[in-house]
C-alpha positions in Angstrom: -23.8 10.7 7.2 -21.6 12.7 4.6 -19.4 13.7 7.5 -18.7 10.0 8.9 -18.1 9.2 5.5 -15.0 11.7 5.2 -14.0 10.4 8.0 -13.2 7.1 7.0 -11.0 8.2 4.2 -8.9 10.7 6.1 -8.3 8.8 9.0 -4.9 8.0 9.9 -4.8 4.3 10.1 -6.8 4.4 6.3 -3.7 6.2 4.7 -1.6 3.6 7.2 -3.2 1.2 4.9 -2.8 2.6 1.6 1.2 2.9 2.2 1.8 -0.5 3.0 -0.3 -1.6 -0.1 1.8 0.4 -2.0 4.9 -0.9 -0.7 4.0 -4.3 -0.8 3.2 -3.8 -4.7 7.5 -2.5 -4.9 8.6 -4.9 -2.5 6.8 -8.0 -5.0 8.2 -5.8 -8.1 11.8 -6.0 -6.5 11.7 -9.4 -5.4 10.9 -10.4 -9.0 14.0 -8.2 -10.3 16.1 -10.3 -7.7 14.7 -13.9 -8.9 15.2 -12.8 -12.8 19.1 -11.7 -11.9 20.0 -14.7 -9.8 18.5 -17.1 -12.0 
């Protein structure tokens, strides 16, 4: 059960996940910067 468990967490497509999350929270942070400059 333990060893299933671990796993999840270290499989690729988990970590796959995390990026993009990551990058989607820059990619919102960045899109703000643009609106505030162009406005």
């Amino acid at each position: 059960m333990e060893k299933s468990k671990m796993d999840i967490f270290e499989c690729p497509f988990f970590k796959y996940g995390e990026i993009l999350m990551k990058n989607r929270v820059f990619l919102v942070i960045l899109q703000h910067k643009a609106l505030l400059e162009f406005s």
